[in-house]
C-alpha positions in Angstrom: -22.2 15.2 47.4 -22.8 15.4 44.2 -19.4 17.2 43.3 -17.4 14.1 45.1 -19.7 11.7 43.0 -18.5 13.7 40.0 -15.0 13.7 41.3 -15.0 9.9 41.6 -16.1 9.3 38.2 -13.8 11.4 37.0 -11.3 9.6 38.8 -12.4 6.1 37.8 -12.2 7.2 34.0 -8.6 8.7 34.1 -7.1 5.2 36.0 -9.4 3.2 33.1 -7.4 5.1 30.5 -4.5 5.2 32.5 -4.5 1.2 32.6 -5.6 1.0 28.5 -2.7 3.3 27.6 -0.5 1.1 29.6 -1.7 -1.7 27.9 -1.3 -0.9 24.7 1.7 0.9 25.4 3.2 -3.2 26.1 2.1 -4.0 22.7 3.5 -1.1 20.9 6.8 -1.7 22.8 7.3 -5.5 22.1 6.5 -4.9 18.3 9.1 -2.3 17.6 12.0 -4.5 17.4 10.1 -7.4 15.7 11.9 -7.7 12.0 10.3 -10.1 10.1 6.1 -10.4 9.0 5.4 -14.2 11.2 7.0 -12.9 14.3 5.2 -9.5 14.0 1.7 -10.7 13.7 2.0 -13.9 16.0 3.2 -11.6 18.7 0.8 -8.6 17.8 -2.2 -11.0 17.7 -1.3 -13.0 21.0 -0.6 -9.8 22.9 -3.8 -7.9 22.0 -5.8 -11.2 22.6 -3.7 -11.2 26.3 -4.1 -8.3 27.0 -7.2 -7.2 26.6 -9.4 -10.8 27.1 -10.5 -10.2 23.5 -11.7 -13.6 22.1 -11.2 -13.0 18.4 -8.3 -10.8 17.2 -6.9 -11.2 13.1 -5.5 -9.5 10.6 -7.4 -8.6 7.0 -4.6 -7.9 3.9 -5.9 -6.3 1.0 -5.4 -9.2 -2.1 -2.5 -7.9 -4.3 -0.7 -5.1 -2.5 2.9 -5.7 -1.3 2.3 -6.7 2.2 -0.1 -9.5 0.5 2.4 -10.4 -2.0 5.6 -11.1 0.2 3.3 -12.6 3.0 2.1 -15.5 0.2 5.7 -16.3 -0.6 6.7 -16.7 3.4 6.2 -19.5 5.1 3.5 -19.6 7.1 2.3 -20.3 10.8 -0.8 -21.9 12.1 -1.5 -19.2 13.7 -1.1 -17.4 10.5 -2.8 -19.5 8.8 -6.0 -19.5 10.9 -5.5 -15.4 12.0 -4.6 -13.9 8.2 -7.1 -13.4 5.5 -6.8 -12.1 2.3 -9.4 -10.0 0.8 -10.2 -8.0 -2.3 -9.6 -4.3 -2.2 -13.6 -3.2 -3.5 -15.2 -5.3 -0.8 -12.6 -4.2 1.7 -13.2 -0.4 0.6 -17.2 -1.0 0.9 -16.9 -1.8 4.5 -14.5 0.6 5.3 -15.6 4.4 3.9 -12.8 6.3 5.6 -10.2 4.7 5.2 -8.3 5.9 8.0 -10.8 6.3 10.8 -11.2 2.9 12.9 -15.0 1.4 12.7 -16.9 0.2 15.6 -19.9 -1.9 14.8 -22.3 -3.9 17.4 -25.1 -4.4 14.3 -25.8 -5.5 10.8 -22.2 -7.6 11.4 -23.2 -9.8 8.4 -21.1 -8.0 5.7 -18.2 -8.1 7.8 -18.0 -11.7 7.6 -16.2 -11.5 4.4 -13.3 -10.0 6.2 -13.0 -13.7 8.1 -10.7 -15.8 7.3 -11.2 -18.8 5.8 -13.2 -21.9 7.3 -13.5 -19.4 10.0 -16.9 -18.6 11.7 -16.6 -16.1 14.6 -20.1 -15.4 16.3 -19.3 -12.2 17.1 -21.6 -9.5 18.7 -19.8 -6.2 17.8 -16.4 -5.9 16.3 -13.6 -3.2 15.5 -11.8 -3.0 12.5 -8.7 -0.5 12.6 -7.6 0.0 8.6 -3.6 -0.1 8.5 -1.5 2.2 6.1 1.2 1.5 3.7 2.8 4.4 2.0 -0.2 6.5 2.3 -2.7 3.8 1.2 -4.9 1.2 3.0 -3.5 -2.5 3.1 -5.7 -3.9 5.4 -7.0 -4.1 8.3 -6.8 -5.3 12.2 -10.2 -7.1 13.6 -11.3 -7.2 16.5 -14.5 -9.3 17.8 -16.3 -10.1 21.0 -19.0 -11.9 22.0 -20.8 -8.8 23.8 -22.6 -5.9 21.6 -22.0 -3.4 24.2 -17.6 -4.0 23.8 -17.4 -2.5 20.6 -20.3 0.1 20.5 -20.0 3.4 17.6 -20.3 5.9 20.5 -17.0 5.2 21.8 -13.7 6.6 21.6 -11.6 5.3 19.1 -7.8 7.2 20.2 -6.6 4.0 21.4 -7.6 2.1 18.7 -5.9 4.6 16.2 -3.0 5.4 17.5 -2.0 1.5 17.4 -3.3 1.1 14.0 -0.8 4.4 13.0 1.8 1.8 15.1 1.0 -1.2 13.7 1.2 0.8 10.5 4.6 2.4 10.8 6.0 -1.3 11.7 4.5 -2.9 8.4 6.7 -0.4 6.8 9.3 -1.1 7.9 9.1 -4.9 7.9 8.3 -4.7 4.5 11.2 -3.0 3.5 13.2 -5.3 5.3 11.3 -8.7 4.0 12.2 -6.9 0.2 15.8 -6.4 0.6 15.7 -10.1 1.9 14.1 -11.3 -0.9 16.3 -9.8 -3.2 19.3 -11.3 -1.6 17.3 -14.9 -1.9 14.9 -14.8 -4.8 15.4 -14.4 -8.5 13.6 -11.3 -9.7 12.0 -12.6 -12.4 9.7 -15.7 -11.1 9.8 -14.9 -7.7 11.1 -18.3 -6.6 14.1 -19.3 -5.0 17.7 -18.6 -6.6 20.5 -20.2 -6.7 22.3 -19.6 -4.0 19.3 -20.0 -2.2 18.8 -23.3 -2.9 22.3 -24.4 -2.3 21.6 -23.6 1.2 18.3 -25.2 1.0 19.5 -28.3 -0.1 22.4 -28.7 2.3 20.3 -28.1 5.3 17.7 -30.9 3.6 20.5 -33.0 3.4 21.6 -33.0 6.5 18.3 -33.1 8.2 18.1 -36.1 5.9 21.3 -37.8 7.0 20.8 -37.1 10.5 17.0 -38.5 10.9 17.8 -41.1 8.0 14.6 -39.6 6.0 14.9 -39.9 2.3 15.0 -37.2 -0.3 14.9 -36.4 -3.6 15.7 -33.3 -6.4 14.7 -33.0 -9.6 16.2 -30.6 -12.2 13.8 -29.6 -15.2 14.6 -27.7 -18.1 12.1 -26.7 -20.9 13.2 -27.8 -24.4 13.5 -26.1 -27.0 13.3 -22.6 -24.9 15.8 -20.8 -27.3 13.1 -21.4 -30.1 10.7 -19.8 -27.9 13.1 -17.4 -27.1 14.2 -16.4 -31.0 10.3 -17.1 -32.2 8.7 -15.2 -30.1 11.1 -13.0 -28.1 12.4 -12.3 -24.5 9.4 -10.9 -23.1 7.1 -13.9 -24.2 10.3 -16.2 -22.9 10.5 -14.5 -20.1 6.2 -15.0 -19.4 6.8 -18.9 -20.6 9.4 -18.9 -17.2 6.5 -17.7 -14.5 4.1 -19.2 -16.5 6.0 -22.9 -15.8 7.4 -21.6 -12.6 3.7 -20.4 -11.2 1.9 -24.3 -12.0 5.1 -26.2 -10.6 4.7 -24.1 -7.7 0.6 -25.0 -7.5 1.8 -28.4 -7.5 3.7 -29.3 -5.2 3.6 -29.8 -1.2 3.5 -26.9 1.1 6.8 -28.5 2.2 8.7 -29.0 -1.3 11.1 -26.4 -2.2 10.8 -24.8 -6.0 13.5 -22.5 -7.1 15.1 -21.2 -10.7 18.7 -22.7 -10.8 19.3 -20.8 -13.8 18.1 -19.6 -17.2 15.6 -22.3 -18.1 16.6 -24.7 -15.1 13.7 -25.3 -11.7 15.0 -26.9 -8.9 12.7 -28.9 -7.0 14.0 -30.7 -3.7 11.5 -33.2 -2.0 11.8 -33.8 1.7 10.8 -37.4 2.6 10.1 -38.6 -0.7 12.0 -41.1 -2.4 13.2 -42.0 -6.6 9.4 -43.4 -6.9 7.3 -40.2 -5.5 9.5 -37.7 -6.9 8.8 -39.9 -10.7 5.0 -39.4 -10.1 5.9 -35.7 -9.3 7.5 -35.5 -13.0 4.3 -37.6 -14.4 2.1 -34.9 -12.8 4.1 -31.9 -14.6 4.7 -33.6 -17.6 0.7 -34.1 -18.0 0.2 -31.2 -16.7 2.2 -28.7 -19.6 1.4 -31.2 -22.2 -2.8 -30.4 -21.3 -2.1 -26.8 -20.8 0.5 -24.9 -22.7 1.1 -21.5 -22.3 -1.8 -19.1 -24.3 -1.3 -15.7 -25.5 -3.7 -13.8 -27.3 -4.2 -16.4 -30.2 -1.0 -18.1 -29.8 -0.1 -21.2 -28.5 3.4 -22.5 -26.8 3.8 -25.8 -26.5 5.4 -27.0 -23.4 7.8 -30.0 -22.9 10.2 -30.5 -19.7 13.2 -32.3 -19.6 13.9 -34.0 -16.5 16.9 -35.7 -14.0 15.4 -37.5 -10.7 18.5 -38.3 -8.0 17.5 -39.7 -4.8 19.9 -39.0 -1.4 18.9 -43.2 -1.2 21.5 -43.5 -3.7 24.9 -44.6 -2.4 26.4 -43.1 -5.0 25.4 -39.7 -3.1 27.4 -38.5 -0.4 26.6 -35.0 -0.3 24.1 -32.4 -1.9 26.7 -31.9 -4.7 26.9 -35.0 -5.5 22.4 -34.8 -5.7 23.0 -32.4 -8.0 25.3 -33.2 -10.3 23.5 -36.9 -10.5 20.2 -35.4 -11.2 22.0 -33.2 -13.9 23.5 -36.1 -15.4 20.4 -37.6 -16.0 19.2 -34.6 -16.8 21.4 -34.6 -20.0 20.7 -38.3 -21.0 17.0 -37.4 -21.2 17.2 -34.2 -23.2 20.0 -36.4 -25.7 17.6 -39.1 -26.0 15.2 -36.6 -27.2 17.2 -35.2 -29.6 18.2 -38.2 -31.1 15.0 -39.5 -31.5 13.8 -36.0 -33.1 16.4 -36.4 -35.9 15.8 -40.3 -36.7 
């Protein structure tokens, strides 16, 4: 009796496994062939949360790796947006002392709470955290959470757990090295934003998305005057930190939905969806204000910052395609920066 009791349990254990290995087995399979960071994590996140009936499932990036870095300049999902959170690598390293080994914890939860994403209160009972690994170092981290203690209890086995993390792990590799072979076909290496041929496409899809829903649009072109003083007064490395400098606060403020990119040398590109002549001028008020207040600082230096500017508008009938946007917004462009000049020598 006894022995058959035994036998059943036995039983009953292997088809539990059996059915968890199949499960995750899914997930593994439909991640493989994902190639880009959204897709990957919206179909990783859904699938565990499917799968498994587990109410809370995101992802926790270390702030400042690589993964971190290229996910902040993608464009981001909802889900992304609620399911991603960035945090900083002491914290992360204080909650997780091996950092290879999955941990399972049904008490004293609150310090795990900073590995929540923002505006984000899960009233979790136990949770899992599964560290992921880049190159031999710890990026992050997969969460799970449920509202029962006894899901996610210390005493259990964790091979399931880890062997998708090594998964998980062994995508994000490859991803990654996939997203940075992208980006240097699309971004300039120095600011990080958009190049040019980049934005060419950019536009012309903007343009046409404006023609075809009759939604107006706008570009502006800026250059920074005077950047070959900078450039000769302070040399290419402090030029070349006066470019992210400007190219970091025009991106900080603008809309999610704007488009910033370096056109060339000096030149940022900024193309406005749904904004007309008017909005896009308060946009150049903003930035204007903005480097007058706060010039670039170095040590005990000071670099004053001012931005020429041409403002063309898709409104215009002048403008029948994104050329045409261009080469009126660099026309104005030049009137501005001549103006200057002239009045400078008076």
């Amino acid at each position: 009796m006894a022995q058959d009791l035994f036998s059943n349990y036995t039983l009953e254990n292997i088809r539990a496994n059996e059915e968890i290995a199949n499960k995750f087995f899914e997930i593994e399979a439909s991640i493989l062939s994902v190639c880009n960071f959204r897709d990957f994590f919206e179909k990783l996140l859904s699938l565990i949360e499917e799968r498994f009936g587990i109410p809370h499932v995101w992802i926790s990036i270390i702030n400042g790796c690589e993964v971190a870095r290229i996910i902040e300049s993608l464009e981001s999902s909802d889900l992304l947006k609620n399911r991603l959170t960035l945090v900083g690598r002491s914290t992360f390293l204080q909650l997780i002392r091996d950092e290879k080994t999955p941990v399972l914890v049904n008490e004293g939860l609150k310090p795990y709470c900073k590995l929540l994403p923002k505006r984000k209160k899960y009233f979790v009972r136990s949770l899992a955290v599964a560290p992921l690994v880049l190159d031999g170092n710890v990026i992050g981290s997969l969460n799970l959470g449920d509202y029962s203690a006894s899901r996610f209890q210390p005493s259990m086995d964790i091979f399931f757990l880890s062997q998708l993390a090594v998964k998980i792990s062994v995508c994000l590799s490859n991803i990654t090295s996939r997203e940075k072979l992208r980006q240097f076909a699309t971004r300039d290496p120095l600011t990080g934003l958009l190049n040019r041929r980049e934005t060419e496409f950019m536009l012309e899809r903007e343009f046409s998305r404006a023609e075809r829903y009759d939604t107006p649009l706008a570009l502006l072109l800026i250059n920074c005057d005077d950047f070959k003083t900078v450039n000769n007064s302070y040399g290419h490395k402090r030029a070349d930190d006066l470019l992210r400098y400007m190219a970091r606060q025009i991106t900080k403020m603008i809309r999610k939905e704007d488009v910033v990119a370096r056109f060339g040398g000096d030149e940022f590109v900024i193309i406005l969806p749904n904004q007309n002549s008017g909005e896009a001028l308060k946009v150049l008020k903003r930035l204007r204000i903005f480097f007058q207040e706060y010039p670039m600082k170095f040590n005990d230096t000071t670099i004053p910052i001012s931005i020429s500017c041409g403002i063309a508008s898709a409104e215009d009938p002048e403008i029948k395609s994104p050329g045409d946007l261009l080469r009126k917004a660099d026309d104005r462009r030049y009137v501005t920066k001549k103006s200057k000049s002239l009045s400078r020598h008076r």
